[in-house]
C-alpha positions as CSV (number, residue, x, y, z in Angstrom):
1,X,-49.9,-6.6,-58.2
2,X,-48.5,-3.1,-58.0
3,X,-49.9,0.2,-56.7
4,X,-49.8,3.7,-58.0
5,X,-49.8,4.9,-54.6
6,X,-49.0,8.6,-54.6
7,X,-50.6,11.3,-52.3
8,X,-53.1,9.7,-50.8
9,X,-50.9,7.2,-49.2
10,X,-53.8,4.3,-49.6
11,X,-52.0,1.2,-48.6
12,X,-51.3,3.1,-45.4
13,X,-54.9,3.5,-45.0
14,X,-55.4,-0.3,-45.3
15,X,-53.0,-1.1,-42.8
16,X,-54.9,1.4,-40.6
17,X,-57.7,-0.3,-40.8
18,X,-56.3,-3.5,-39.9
19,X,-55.3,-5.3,-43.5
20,X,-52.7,-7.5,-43.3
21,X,-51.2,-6.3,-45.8
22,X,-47.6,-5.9,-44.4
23,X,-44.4,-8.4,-45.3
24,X,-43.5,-11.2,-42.7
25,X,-40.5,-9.9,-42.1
26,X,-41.5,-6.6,-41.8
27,X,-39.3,-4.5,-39.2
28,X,-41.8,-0.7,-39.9
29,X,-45.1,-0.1,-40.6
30,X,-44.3,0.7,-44.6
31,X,-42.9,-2.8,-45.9
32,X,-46.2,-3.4,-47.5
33,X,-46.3,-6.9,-49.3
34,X,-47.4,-5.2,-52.8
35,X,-45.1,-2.9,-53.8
36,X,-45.7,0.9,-54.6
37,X,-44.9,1.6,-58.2
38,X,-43.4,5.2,-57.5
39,X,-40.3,3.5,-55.5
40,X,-39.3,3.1,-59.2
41,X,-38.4,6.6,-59.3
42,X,-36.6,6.6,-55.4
43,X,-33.1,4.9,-57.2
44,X,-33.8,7.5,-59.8
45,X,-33.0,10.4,-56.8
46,X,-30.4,8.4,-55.2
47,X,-28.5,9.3,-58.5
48,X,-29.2,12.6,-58.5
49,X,-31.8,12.9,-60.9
50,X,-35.3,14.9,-60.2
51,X,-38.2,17.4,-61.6
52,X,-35.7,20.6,-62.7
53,X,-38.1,23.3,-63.9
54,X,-37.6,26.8,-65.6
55,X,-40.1,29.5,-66.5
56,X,-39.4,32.3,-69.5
57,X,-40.1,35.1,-68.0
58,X,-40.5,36.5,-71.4
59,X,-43.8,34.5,-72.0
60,X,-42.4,34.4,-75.7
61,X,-42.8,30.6,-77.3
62,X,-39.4,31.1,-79.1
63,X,-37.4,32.0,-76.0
64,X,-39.0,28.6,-74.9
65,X,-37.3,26.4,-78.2
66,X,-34.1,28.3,-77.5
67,X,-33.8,26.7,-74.2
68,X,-35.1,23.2,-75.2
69,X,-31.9,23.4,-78.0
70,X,-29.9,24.8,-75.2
71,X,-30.6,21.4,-73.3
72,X,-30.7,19.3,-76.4
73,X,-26.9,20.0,-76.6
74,X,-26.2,20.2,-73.3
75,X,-27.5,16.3,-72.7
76,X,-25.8,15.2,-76.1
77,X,-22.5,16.5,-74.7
78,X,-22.9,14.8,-71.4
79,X,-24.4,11.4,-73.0
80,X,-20.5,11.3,-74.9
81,X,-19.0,12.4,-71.7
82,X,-20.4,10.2,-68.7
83,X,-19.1,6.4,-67.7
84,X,-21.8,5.2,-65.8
85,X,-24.7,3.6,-68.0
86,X,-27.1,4.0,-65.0
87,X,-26.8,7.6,-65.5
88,X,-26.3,7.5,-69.1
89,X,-29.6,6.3,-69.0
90,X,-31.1,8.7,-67.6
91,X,-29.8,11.4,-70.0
92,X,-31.1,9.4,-72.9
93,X,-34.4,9.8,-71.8
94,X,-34.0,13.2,-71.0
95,X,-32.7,13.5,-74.8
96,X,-35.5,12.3,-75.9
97,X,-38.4,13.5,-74.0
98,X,-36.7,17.5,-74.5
99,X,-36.7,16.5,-78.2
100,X,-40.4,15.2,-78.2
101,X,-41.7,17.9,-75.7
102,X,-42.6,20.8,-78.2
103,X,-44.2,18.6,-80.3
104,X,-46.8,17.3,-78.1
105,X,-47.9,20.9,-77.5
106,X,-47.4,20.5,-73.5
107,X,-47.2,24.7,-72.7
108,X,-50.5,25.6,-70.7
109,X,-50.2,29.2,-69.3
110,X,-46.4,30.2,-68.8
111,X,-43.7,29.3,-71.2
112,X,-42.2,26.5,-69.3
113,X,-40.3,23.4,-69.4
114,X,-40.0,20.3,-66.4
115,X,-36.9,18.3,-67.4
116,X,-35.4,15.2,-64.8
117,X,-32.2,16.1,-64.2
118,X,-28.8,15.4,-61.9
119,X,-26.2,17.6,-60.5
120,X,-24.8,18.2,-63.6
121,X,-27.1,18.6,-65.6
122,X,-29.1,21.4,-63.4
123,X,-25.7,23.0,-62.9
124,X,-24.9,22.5,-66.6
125,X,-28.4,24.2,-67.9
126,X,-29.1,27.2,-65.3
127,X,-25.1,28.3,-65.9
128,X,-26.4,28.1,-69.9
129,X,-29.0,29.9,-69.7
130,X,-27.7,32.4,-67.6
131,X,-25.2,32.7,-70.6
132,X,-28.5,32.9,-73.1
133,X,-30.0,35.7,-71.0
134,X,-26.2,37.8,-70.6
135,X,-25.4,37.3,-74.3
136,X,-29.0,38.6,-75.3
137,X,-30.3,35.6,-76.8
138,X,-33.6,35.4,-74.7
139,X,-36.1,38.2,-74.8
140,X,-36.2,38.0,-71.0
141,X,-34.3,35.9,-67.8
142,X,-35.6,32.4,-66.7
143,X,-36.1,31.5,-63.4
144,X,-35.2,28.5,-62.4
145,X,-36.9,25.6,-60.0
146,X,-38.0,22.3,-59.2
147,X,-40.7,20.2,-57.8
148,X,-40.7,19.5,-54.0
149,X,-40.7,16.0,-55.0
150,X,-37.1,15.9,-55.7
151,X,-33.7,14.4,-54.4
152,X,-33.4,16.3,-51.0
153,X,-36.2,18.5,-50.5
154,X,-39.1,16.2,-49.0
155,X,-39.1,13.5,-46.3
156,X,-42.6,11.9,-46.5
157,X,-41.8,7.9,-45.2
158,X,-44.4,6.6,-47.3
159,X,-43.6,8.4,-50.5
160,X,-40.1,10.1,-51.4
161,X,-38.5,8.5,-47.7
162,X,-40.1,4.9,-48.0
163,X,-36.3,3.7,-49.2
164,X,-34.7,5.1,-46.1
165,X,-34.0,2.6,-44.4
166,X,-31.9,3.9,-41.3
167,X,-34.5,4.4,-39.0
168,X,-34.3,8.8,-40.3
169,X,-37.4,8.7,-42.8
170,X,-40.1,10.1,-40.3
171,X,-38.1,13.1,-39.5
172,X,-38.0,16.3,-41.6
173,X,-34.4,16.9,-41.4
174,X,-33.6,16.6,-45.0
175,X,-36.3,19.2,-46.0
176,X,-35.4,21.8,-43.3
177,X,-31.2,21.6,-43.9
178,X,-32.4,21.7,-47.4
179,X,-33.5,25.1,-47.1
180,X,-31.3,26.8,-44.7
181,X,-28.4,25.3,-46.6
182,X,-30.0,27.4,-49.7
183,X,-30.8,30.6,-47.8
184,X,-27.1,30.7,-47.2
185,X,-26.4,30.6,-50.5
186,X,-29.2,33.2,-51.6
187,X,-31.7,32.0,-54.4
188,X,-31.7,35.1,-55.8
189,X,-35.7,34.4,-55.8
190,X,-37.8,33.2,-53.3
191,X,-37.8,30.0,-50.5
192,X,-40.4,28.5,-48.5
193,X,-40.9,25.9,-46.0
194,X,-43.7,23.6,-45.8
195,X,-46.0,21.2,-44.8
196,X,-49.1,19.7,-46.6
197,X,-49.2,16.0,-46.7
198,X,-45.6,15.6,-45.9
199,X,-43.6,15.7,-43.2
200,X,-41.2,18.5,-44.5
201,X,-41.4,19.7,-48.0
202,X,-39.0,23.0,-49.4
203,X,-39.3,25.0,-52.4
204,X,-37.7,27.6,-54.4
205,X,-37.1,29.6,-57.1
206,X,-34.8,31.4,-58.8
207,X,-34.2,34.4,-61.1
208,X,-31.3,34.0,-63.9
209,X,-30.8,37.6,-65.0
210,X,-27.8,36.9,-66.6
211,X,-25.0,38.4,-64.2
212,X,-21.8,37.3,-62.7
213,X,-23.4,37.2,-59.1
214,X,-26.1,35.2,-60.4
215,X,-23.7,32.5,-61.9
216,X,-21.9,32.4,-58.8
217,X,-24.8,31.7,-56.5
218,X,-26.6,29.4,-58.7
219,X,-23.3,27.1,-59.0
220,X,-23.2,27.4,-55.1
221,X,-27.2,26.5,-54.6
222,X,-27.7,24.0,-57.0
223,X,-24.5,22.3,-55.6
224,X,-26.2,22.0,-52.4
225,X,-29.9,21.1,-53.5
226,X,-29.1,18.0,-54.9
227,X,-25.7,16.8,-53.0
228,X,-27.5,17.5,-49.7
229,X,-30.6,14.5,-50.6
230,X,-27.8,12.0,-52.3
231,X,-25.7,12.5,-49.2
232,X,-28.4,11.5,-46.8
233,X,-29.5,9.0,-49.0
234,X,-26.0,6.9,-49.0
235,X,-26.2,7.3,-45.0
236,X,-29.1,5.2,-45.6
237,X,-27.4,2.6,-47.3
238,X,-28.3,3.1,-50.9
239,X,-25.5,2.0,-53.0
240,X,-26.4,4.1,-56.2
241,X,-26.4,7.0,-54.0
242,X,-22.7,6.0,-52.9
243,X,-21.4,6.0,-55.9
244,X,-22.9,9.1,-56.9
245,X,-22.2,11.0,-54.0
246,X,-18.9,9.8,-54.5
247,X,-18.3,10.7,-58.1
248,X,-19.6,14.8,-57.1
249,X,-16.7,14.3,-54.8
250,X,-14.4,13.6,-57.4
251,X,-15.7,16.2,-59.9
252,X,-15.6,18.8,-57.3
253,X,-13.1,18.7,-54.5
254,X,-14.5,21.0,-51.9
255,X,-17.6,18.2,-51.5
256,X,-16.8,16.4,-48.3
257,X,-18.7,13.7,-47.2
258,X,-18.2,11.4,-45.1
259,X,-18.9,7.7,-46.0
260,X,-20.7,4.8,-44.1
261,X,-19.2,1.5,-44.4
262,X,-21.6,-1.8,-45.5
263,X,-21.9,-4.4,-43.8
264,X,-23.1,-7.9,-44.5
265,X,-25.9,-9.0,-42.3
266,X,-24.7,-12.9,-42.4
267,X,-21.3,-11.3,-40.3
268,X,-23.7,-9.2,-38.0
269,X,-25.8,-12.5,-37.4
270,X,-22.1,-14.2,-36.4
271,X,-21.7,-11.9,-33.6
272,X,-22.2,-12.6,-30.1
273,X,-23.3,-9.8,-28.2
């Protein structure tokens, strides 16, 4: 049995009320015994990937397709270009939802698209749209944003924090170095701090107007947004976010984090204290 347990947190409500419905073992008071099916997409943050939005300003439907072929080639090139078959993956999918998306009429309102992406890939699209925008391809800029239910922008420990292990998911540290660590680099839009069901949620958004100074700062936010929640993430323990906090190291050198060292529990168990 599985649970689609998101917002209104209802196994935690059982255990309130005094189900046992918590593992033998378990060591917090969210180790429930039936799993919740969103922890699916938790090993889908600790590689980077989450809810990347953008918005055309325009409000023109062909500025829209532009930037869905904008990300159809910018996903084929990193598909050919990426060793990891966990993340390769993930760009597949994002292939083919892009491809599928227009088709299926999803546009209600604004001219808008919601695409899972990583650190590349959110790097790779807002840098090529900016481009789009400065070359005079687009009849307007696109701003640029993401859900709060992302890689590094929400602590909840029963939703986007249940796979923090480490003893950190019931604080809102994540969510609150998340946004001074973008107000530093300046959104060129707008950031907010929140709290609605959460313990710490941030949002932001930003305008791509095509300029130089815009280019620069996105490189510098987006950088942050996402390597802030993998880093915290491989503190935890989580091994795809190791290796993916590692290879943003590799790609770009000025990333310095430091890494925790695993150990096995059987040598913990051998030691006398």
């Amino acid at each position: 049995m599985h649970f689609w347990d998101y917002g209104n947190a209802f196994l935690v409500e059982c255990h309130r009320a005094g189900a046992n419905i918590l593992k033998d073992n378990a060591k917090d008071d969210k180790s429930f015994i039936f799993p919740i099916i969103c922890k699916t997409l938790w090993d889908i943050f600790s590689l980077g990937f989450g809810p990347f939005r953008w918005v055309c300003s325009s409000g023109d439907y062909e500025d829209l397709k532009i930037t869905d072929q904008i990300a159809i080639e910018l996903l084929e090139k990193l598909i050919n270009s990426t060793e990891s078959e966990l993340v390769r993956e993930q760009y597949r999918n994002n292939l083919e939802w892009v491809q599928n998306a227009d088709g299926h009429n999803l546009v209600v309102g604004s001219q808008a698209r919601i695409l899972y992406s990583d650190l590349r890939g959110r790097i790779g699209l807002a840098s090529a749209f900016n481009d789009a925008v400065s070359q005079g391809k687009l009849k307007g800029p696109i701003i640029i944003s993401r859900d709060h239910h992302d890689v590094g922008s929400v602590d909840s420990p029963f939703r986007e924090t249940s796979n923090i292990e480490d003893g950190s998911a019931y604080t809102a540290d994540m969510a609150i170095q998340n946004a001074i660590g973008i107000s530093f680099r300046g959104p060129h839009g707008w950031l907010f701090i929140m709290v609605v069901v959460l313990v710490g949620e941030c949002w932001f958004g930003m305008l791509l107007d095509g300029s130089t100074e815009v280019e620069r700062r996105l490189n510098q936010m987006l950088h942050w947004d996402v390597t802030n929640g993998i880093s915290r993430r491989c503190w935890s323990g989580n091994l795809n976010a190791s290796e993916t906090i590692k290879k943003a190291m590799e790609i770009d050198g000025r990333l310095k984090v430091t890494l925790p060292n695993q150990t096995d529990d059987v040598d913990l168990d051998e030691i006398n204290f």
